[in-house]
C-alpha positions in Angstrom: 67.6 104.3 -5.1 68.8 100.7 -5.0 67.6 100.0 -8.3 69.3 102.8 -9.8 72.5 101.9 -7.9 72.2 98.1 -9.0 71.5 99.3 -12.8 74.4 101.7 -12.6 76.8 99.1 -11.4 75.4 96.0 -14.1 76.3 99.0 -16.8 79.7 100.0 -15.3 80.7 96.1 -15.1 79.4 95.3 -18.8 81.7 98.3 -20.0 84.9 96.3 -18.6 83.5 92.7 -20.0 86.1 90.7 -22.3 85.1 90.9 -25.8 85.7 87.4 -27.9 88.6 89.0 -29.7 90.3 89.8 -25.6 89.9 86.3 -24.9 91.2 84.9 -28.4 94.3 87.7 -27.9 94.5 86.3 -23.8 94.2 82.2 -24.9 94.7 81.5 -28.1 96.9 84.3 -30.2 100.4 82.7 -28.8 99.3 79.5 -31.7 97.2 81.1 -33.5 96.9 84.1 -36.2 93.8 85.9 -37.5 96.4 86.4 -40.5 95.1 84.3 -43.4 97.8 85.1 -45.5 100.5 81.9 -45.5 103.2 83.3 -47.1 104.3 86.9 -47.2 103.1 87.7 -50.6 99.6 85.4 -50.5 100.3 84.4 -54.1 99.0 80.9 -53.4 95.3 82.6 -53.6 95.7 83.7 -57.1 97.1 80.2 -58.2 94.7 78.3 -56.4 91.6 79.7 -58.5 92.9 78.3 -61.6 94.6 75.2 -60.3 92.9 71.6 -61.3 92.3 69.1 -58.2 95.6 67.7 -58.0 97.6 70.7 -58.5 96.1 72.6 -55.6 96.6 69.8 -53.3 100.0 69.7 -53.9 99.8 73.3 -53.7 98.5 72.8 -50.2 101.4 70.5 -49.3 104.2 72.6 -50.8 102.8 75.5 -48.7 102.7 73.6 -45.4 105.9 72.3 -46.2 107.9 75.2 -46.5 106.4 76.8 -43.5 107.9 74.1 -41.3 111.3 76.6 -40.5 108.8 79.4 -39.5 107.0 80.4 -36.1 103.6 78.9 -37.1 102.6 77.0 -34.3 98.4 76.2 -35.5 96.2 76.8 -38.3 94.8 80.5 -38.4 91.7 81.3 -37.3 89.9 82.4 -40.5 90.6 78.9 -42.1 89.9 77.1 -38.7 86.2 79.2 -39.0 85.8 77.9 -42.7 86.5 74.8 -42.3 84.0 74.4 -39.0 81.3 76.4 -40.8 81.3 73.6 -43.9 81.5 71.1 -41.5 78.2 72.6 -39.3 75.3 73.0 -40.8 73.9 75.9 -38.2 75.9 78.8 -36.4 74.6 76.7 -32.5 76.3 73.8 -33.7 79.5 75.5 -34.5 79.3 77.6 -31.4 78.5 74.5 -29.4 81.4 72.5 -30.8 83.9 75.0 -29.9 83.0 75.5 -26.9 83.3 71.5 -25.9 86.5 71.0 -28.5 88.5 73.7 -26.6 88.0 72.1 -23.3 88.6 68.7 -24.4 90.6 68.3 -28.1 91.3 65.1 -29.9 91.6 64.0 -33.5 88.5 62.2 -33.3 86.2 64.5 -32.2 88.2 67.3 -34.7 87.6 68.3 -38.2 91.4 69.6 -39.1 92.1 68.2 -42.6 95.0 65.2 -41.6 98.1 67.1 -42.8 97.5 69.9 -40.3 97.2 67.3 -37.7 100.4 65.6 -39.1 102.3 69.3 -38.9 100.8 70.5 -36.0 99.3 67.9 -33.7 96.0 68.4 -31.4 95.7 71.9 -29.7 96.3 72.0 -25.2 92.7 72.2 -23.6 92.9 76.1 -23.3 89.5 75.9 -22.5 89.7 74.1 -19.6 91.2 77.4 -18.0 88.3 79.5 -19.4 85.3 80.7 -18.0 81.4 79.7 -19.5 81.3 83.0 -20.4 84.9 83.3 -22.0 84.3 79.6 -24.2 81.0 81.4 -25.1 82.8 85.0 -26.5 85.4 83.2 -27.9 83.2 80.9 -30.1 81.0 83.4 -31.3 83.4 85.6 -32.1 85.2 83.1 -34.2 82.0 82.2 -36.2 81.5 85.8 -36.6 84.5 87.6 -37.7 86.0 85.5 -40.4 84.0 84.8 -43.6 84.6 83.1 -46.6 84.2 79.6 -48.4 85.9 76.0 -47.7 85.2 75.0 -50.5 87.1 77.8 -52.6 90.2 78.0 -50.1 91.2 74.3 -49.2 92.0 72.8 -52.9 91.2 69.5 -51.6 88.4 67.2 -51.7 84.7 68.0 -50.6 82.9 65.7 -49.1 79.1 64.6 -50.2 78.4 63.8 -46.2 79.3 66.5 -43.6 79.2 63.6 -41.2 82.4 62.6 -42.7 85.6 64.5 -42.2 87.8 64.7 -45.3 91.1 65.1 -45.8 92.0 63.0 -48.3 91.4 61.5 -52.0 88.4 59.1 -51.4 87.6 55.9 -53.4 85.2 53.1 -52.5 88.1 51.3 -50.1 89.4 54.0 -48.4 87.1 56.2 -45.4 87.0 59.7 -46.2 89.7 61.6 -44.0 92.5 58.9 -44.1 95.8 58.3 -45.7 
């Protein structure tokens, strides 16, 4: 009878557990959207496939720019994902990352291209008032709801090394990621 009464109770409590998507709405919705669109129409996306090198990085800037007036307060989630999964090259790492960057952000240990950092600074350690379990929901579910490619969204550079966190135009006197 105890067994039955300690199954029945595990499966009542798992019904009521926090999905990763509650604790994104609970922690980190106020900052930041699950909208990828940037502009009301999203006509950057069209222009961007076209665009050579230079144009979509001024592209980039123009749209950062002119959202400055607007309520955008961090990038969204789907191009915070992208950008994590070129950076990691497995789906642990990425988890693990989040998990540690939420409780304790800085530039240094980031991978935000340096114009977001210049518009919107480093995040508050949300994480800090998390749970394990919450950090864990959250980062997974970040990985897995939001797909698509760096490399055809930020119309910036690429770099060769992952190690290295771009932002930038690199040449051979200037480290990949600064100004």
């Amino acid at each position: 009878m105890k067994k039955y009464l300690v199954g029945l109770l595990l499966l009542v409590s798992s019904l009521f557990a926090a999905s990763g998507e509650d604790v994104y709405m609970q922690y980190c919705a106020s900052c930041h959207t699950k909208d990828m669109k940037m502009d009301s129409k999203n006509e950057w996306r069209k222009n961007m496939q076209d665009a050579t090198k230079e144009e979509k990085i001024t592209m980039r800037q123009r749209m950062m720019n002119g959202r400055q007036d607007t309520n955008m307060r961090a990038p969204t989630m789907p191009m915070i994902s992208m950008r994590l999964k070129h950076m990691m090259d497995s789906k642990e790492k990425f988890i693990t990352f989040v998990e540690e960057y939420i409780q304790d952000p800085s530039q240094e240990k980031g991978y935000c291209m340096p114009m977001a950092y210049k518009r919107f600074g480093v995040m508050p350690a949300i994480g800090k008032g998390m749970s394990v379990e919450e950090r864990k929901l959250v980062s997974q579910w970040l990985y897995e709801n939001f797909d698509g490619s760096w490399n055809n969204s930020k119309g910036g550079v690429t770099c060769q090394n992952k190690n290295m966190k771009c932002g930038g135009q690199r040449n051979n006197n200037m480290k990949c990621g600064s100004n």
